[in-house]
N, C-alpha and C positions, 0 to 999 in steps of 0.2 A: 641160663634159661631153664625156667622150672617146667613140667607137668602141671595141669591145673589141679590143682587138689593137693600136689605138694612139696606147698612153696616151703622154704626153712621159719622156725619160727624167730630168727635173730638173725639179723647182718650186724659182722663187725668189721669194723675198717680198721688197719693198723697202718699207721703210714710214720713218715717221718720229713719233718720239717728240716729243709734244706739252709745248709747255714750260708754259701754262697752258690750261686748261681753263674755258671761261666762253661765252658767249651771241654768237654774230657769224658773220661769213659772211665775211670778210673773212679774208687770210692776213697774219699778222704782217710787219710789216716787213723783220727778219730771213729768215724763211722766204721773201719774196718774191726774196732778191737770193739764196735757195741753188735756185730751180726749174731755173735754166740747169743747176748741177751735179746736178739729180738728172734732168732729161732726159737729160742726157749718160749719165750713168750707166747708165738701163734701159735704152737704145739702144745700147751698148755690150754688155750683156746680152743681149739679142739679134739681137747680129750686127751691129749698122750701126755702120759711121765715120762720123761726124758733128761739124760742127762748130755752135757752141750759141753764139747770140749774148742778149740781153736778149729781144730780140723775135722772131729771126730762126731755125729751124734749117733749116743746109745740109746735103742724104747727100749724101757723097761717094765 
């Protein structure tokens, strides 16, 4: 919820297309080793250089 007068001038949505759909809480194995490239990505989005390790991220 914005302030009236100010709203942002961009929404982005990042999302990701699920490959199956079923019962668990867990993230697929696949999707665990793209988390680095999708932090990378919204932090990128907005504004920060950053570097994305498995476990680590650095701003820089």
């Amino acid at each position: 919820m914005c302030l009236p007068g100010n709203e942002p001038a961009e929404i982005v949505i990042i999302g990701i297309e699920p490959k199956e759909i079923d019962w668990g809480t867990e993230l697929s194995a696949e999707l665990q080793q793209k988390v680095p490239e999708i932090v990378k990505a919204v932090l990128k989005e907005i504004g920060l250089d950053c570097q994305v390790d498995k476990e680590v991220i650095c701003l820089v």
